[in-house]
N, CA, C and O atoms as a Tripos MOL2 file, in Angstrom:
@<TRIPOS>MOLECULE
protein
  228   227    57     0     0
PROTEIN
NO_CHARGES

@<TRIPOS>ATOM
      1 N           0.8200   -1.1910    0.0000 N.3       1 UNK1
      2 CA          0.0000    0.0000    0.0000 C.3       1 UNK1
      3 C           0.8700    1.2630    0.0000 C.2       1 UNK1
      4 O           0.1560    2.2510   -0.1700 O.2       1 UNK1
      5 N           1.8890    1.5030    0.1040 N.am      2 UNK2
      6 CA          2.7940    2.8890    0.8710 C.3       2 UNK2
      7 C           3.5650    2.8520   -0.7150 C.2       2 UNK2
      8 O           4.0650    3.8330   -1.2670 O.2       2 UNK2
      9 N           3.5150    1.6420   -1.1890 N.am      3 UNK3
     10 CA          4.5680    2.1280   -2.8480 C.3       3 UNK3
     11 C           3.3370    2.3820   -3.7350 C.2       3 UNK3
     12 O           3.6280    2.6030   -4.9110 O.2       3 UNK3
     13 N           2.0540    2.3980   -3.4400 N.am      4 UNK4
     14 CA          0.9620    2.9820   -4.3150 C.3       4 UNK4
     15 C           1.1140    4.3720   -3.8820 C.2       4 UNK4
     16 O           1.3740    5.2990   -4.6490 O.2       4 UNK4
     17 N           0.9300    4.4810   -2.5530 N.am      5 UNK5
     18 CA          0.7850    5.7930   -1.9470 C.3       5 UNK5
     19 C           2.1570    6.8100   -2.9060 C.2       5 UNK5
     20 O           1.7960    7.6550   -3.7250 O.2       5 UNK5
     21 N           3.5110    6.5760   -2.6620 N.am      6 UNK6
     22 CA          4.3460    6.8180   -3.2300 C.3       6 UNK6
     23 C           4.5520    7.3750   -4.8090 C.2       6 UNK6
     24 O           5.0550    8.3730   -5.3260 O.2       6 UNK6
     25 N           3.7160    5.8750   -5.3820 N.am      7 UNK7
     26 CA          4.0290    5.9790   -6.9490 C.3       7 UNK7
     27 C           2.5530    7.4120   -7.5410 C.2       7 UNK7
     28 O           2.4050    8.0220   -8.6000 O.2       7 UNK7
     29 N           1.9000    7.4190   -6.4570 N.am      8 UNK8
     30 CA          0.8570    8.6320   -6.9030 C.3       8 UNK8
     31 C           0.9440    9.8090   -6.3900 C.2       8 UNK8
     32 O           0.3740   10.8550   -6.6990 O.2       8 UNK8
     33 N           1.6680    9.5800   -5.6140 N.am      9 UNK9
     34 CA          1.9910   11.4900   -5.1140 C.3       9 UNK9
     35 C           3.2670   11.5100   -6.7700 C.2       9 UNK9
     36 O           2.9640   12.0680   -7.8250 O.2       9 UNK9
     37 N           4.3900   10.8810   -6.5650 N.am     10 UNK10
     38 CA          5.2930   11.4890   -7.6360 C.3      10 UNK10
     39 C           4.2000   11.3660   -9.2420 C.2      10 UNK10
     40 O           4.7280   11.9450  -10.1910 O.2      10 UNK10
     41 N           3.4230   10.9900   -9.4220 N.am     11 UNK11
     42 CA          3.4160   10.5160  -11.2150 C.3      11 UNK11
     43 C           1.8920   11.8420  -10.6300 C.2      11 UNK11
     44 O           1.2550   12.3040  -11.5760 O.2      11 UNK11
     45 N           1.5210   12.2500   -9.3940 N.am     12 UNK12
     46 CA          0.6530   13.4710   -9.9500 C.3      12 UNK12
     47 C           1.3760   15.3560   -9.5860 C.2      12 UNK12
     48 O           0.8450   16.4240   -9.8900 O.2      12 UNK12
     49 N           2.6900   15.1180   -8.8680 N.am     13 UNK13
     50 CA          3.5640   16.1400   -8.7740 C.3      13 UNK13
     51 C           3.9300   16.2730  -10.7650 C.2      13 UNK13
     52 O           3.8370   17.3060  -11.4270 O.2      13 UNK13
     53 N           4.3540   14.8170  -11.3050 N.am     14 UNK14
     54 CA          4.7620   15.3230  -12.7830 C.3      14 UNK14
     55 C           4.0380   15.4310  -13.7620 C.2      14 UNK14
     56 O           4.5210   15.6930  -14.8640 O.2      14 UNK14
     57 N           2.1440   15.1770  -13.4920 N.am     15 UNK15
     58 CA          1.4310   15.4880  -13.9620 C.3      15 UNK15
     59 C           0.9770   17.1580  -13.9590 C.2      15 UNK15
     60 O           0.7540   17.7190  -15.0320 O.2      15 UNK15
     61 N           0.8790   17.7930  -12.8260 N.am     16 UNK16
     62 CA          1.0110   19.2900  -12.3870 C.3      16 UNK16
     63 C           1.8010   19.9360  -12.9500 C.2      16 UNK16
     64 O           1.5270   21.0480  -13.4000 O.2      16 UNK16
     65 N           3.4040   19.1740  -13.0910 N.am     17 UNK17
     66 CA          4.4770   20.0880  -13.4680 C.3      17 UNK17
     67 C           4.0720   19.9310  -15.4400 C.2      17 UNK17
     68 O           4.1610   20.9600  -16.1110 O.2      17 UNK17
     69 N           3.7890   19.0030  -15.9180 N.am     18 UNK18
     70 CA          3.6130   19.3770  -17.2390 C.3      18 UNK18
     71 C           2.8060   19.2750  -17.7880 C.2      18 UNK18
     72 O           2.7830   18.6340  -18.8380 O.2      18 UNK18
     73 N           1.4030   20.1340  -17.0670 N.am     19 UNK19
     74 CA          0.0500   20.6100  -16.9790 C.3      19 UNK19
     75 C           0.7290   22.1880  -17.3670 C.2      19 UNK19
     76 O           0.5630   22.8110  -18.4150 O.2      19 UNK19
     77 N           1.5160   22.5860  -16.1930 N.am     20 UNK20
     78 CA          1.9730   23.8830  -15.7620 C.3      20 UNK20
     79 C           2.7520   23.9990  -16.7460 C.2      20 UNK20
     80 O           2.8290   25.2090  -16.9580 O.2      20 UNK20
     81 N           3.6500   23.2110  -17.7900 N.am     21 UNK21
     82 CA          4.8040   22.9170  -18.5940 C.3      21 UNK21
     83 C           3.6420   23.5660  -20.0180 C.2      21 UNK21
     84 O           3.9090   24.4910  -20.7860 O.2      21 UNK21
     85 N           2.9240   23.0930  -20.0060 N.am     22 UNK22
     86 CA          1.9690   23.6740  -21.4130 C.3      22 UNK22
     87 C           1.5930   24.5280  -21.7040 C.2      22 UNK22
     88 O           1.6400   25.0600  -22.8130 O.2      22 UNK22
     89 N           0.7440   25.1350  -19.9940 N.am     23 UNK23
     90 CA          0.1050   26.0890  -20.4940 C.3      23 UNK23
     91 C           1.0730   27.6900  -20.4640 C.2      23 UNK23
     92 O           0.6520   28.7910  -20.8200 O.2      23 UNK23
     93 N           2.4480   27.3570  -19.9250 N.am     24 UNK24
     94 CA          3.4440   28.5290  -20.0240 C.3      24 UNK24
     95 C           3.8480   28.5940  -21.2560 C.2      24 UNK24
     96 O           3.9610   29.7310  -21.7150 O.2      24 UNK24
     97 N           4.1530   27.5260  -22.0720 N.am     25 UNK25
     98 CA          4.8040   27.2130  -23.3700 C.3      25 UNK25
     99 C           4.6970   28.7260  -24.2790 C.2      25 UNK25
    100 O           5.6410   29.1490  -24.9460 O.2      25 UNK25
    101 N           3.2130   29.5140  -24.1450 N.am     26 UNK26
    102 CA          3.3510   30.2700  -25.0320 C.3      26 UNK26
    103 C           4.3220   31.5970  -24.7420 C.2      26 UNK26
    104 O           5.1020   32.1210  -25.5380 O.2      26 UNK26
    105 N           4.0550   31.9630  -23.4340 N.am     27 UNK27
    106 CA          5.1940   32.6860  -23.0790 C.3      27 UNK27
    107 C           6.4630   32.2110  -23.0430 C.2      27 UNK27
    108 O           6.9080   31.0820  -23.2490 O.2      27 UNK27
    109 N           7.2980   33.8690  -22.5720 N.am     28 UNK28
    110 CA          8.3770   33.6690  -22.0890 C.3      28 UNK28
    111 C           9.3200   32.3220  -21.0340 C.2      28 UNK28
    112 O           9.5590   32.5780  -19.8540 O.2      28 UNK28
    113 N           9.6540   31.2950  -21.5030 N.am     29 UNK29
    114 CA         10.0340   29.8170  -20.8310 C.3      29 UNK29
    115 C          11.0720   30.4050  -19.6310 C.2      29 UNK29
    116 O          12.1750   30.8930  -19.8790 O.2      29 UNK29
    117 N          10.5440   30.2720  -18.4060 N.am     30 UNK30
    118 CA         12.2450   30.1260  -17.6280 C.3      30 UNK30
    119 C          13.1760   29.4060  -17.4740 C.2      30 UNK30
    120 O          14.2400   29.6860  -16.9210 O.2      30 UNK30
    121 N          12.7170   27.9740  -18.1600 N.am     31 UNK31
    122 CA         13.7610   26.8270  -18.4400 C.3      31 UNK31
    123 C          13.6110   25.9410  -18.8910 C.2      31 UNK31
    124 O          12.5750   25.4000  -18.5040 O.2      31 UNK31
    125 N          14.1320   25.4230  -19.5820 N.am     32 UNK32
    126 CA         13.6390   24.3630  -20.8010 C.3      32 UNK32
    127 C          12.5880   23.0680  -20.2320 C.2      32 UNK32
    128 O          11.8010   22.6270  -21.0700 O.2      32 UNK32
    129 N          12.5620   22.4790  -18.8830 N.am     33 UNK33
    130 CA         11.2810   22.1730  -18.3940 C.3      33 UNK33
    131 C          10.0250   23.1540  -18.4290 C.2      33 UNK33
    132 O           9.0000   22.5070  -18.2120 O.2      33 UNK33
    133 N           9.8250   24.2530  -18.5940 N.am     34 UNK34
    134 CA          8.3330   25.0640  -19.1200 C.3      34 UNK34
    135 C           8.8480   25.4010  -20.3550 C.2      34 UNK34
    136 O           7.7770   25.6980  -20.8850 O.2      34 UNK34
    137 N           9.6640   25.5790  -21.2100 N.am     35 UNK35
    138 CA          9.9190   25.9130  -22.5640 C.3      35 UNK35
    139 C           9.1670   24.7220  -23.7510 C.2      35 UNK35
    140 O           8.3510   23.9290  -23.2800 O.2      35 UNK35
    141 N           9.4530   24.6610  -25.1130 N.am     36 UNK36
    142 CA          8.4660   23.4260  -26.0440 C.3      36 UNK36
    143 C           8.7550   22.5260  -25.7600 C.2      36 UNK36
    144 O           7.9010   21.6970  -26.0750 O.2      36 UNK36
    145 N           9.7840   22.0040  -25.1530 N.am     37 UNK37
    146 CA          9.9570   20.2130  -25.2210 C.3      37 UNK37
    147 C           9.9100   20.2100  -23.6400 C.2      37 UNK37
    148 O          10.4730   19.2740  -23.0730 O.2      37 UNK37
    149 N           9.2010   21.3120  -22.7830 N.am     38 UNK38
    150 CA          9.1170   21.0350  -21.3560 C.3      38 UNK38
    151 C           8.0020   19.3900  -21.3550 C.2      38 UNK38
    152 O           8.4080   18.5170  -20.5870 O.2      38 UNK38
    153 N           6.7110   19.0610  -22.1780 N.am     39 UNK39
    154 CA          5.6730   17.7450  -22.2470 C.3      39 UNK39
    155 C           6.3110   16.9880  -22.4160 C.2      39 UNK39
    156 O           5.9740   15.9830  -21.7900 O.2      39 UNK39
    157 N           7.6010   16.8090  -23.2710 N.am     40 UNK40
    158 CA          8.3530   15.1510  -23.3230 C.3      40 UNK40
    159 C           9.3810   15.0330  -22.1320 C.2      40 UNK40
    160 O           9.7610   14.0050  -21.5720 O.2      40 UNK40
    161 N           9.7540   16.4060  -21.8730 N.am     41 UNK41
    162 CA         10.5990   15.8150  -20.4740 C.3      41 UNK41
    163 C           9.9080   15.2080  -19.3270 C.2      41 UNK41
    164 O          10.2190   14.1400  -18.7980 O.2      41 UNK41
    165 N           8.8930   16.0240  -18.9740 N.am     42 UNK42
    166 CA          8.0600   15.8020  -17.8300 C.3      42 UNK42
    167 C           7.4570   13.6820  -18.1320 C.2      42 UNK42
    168 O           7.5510   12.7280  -17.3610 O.2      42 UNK42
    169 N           6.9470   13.7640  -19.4430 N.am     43 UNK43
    170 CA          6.6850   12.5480  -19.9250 C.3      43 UNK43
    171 C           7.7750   11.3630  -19.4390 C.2      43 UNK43
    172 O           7.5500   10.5070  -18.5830 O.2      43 UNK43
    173 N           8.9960   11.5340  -20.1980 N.am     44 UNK44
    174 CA         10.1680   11.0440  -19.8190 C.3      44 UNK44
    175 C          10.5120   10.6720  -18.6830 C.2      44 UNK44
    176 O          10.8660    9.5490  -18.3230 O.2      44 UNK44
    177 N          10.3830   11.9070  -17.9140 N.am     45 UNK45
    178 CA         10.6430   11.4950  -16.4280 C.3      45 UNK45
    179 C           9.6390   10.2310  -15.3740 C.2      45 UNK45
    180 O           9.9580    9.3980  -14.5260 O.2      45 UNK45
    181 N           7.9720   10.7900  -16.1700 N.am     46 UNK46
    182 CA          7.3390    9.5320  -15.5770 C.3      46 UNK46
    183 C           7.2460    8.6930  -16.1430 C.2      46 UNK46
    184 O           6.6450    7.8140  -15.5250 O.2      46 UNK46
    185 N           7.6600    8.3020  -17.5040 N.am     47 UNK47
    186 CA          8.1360    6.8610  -18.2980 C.3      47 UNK47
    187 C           9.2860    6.3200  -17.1020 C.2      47 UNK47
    188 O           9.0930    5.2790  -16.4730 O.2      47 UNK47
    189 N          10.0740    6.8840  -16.9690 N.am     48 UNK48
    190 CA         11.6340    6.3810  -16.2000 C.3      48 UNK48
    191 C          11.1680    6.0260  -14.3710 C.2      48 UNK48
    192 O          11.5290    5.2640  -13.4740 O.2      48 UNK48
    193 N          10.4690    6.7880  -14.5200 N.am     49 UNK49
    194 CA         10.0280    6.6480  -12.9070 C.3      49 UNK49
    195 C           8.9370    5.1900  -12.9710 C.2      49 UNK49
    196 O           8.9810    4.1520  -12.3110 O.2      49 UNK49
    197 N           8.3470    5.4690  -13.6450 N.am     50 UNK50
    198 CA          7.4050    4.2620  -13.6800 C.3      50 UNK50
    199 C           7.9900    2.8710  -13.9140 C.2      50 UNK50
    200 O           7.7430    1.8570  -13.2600 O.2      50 UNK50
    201 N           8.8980    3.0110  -15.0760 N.am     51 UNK51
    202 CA          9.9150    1.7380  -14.9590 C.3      51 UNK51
    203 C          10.9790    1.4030  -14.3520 C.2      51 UNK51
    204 O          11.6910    0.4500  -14.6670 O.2      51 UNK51
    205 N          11.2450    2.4870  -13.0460 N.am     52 UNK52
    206 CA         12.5440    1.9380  -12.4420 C.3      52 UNK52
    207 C          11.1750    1.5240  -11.2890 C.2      52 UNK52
    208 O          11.5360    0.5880  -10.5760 O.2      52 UNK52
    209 N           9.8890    1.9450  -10.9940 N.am     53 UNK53
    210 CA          9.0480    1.5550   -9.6660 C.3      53 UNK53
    211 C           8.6630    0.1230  -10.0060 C.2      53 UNK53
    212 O           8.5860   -0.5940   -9.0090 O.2      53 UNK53
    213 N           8.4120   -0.4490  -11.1220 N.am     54 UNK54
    214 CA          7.9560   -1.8170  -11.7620 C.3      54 UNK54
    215 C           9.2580   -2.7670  -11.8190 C.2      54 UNK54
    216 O           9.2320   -3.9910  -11.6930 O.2      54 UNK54
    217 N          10.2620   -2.0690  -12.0070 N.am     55 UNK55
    218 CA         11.5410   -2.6330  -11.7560 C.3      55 UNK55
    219 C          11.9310   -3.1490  -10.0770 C.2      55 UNK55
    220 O          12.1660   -4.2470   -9.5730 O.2      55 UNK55
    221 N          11.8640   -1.8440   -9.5860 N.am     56 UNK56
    222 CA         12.2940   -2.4180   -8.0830 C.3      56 UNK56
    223 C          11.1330   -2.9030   -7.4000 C.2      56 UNK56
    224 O          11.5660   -3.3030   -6.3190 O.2      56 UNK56
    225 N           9.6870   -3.1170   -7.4410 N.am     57 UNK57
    226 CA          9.1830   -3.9510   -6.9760 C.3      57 UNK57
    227 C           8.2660   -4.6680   -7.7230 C.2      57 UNK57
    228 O           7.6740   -5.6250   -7.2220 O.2      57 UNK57
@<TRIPOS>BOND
     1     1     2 1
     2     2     3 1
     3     3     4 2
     4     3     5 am
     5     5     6 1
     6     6     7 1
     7     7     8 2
     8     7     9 am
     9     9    10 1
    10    10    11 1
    11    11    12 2
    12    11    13 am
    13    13    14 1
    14    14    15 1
    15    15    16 2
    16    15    17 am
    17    17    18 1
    18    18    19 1
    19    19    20 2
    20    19    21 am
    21    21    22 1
    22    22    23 1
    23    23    24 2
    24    23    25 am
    25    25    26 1
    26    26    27 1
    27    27    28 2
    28    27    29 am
    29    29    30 1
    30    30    31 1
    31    31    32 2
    32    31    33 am
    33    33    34 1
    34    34    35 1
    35    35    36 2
    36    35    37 am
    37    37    38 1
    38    38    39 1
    39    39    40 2
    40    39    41 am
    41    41    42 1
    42    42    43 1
    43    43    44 2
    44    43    45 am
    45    45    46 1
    46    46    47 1
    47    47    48 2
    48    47    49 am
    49    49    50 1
    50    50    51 1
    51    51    52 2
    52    51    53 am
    53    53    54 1
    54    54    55 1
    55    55    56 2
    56    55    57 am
    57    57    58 1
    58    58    59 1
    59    59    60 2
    60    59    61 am
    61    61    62 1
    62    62    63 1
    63    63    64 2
    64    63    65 am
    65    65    66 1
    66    66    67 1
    67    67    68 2
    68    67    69 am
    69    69    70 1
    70    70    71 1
    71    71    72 2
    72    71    73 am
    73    73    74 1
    74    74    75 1
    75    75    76 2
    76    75    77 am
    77    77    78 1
    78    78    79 1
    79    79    80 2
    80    79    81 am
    81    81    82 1
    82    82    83 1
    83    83    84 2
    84    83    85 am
    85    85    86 1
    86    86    87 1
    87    87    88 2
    88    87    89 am
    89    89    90 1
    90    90    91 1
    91    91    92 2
    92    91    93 am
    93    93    94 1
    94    94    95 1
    95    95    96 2
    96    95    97 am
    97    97    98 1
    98    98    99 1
    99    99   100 2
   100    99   101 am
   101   101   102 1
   102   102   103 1
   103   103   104 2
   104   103   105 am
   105   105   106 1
   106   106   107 1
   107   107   108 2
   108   107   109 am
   109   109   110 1
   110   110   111 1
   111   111   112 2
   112   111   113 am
   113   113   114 1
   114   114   115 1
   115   115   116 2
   116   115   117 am
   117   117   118 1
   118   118   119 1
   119   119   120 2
   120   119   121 am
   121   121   122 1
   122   122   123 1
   123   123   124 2
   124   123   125 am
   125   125   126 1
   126   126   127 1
   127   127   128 2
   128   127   129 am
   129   129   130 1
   130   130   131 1
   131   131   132 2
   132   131   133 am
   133   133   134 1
   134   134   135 1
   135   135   136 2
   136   135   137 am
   137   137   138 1
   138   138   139 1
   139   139   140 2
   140   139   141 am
   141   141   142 1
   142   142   143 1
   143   143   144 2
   144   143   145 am
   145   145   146 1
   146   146   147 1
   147   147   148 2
   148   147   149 am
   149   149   150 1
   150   150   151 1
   151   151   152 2
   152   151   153 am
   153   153   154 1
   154   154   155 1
   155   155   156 2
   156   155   157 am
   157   157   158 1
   158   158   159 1
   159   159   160 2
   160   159   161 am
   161   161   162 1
   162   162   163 1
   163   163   164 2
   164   163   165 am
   165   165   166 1
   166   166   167 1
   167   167   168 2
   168   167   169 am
   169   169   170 1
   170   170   171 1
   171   171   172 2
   172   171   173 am
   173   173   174 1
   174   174   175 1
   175   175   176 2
   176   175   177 am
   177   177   178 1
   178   178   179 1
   179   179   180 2
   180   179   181 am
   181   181   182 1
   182   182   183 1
   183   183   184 2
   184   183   185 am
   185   185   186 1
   186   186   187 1
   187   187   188 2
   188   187   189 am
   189   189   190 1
   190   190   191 1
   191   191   192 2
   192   191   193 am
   193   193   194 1
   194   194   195 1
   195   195   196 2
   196   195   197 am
   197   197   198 1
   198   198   199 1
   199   199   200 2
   200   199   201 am
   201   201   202 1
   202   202   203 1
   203   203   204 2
   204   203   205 am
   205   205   206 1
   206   206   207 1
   207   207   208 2
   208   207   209 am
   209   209   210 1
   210   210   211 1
   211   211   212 2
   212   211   213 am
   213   213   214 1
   214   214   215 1
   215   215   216 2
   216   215   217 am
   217   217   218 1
   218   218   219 1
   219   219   220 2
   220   219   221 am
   221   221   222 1
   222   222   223 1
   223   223   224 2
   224   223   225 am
   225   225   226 1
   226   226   227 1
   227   227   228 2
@<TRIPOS>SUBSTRUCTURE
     1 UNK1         2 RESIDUE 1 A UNK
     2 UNK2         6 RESIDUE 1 A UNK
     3 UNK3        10 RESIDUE 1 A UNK
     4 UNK4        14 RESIDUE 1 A UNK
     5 UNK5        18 RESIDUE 1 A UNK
     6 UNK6        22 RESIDUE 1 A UNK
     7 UNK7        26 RESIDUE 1 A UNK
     8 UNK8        30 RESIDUE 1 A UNK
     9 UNK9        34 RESIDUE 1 A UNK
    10 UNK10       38 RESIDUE 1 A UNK
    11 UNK11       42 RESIDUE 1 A UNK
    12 UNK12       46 RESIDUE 1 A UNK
    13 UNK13       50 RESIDUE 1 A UNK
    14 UNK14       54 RESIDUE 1 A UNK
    15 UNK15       58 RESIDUE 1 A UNK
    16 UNK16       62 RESIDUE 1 A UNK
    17 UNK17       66 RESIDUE 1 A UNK
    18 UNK18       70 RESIDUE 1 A UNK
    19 UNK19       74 RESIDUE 1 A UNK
    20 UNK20       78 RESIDUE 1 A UNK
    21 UNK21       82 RESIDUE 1 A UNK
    22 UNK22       86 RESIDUE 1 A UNK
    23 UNK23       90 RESIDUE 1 A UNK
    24 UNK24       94 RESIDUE 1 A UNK
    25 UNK25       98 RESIDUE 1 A UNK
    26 UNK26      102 RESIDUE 1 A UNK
    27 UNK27      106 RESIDUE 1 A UNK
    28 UNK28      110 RESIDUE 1 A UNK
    29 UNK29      114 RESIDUE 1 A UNK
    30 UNK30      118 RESIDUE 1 A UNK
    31 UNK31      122 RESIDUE 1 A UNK
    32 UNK32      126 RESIDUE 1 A UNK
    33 UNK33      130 RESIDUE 1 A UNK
    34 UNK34      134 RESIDUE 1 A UNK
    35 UNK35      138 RESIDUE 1 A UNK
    36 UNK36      142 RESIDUE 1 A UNK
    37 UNK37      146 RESIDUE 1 A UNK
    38 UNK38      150 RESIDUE 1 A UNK
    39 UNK39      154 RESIDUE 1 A UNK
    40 UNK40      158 RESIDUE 1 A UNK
    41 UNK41      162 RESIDUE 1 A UNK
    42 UNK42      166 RESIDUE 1 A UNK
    43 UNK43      170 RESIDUE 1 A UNK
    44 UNK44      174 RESIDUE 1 A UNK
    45 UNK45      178 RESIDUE 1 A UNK
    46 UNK46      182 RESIDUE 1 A UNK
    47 UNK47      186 RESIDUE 1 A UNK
    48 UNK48      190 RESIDUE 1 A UNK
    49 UNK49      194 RESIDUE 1 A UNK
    50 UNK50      198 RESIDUE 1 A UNK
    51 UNK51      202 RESIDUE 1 A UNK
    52 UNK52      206 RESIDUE 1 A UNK
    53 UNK53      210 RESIDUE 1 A UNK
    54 UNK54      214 RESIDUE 1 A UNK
    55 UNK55      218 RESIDUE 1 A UNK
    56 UNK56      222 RESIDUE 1 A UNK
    57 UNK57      226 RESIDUE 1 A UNK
């Protein structure tokens, strides 16, 4: 129960962050996580997270 708890706080912190990653896109970016390819990083990161959590347990 506590690595569900876990795996859904992080995969909805990187859902927020590239929610927040989109709708800045049209402005001014402060760093290439909110800039155009801020949706595949954020993506990326919970692809990698998701398969190192299926990995280690």
């Amino acid at each position: 129960m506590f690595l569900y708890y876990r795996i859904s706080f992080v995969l909805s912190v990187l859902a927020h962050s590239g929610l927040l990653a989109c709708l800045v896109r049209a402005r001014r970016p402060a760093s290439i996580l909110q800039g155009r390819q801020g949706g595949a990083i954020h993506l990326a990161f919970g692809a990698g997270f998701v398969a190192y959590a299926l990995y280690r347990f």
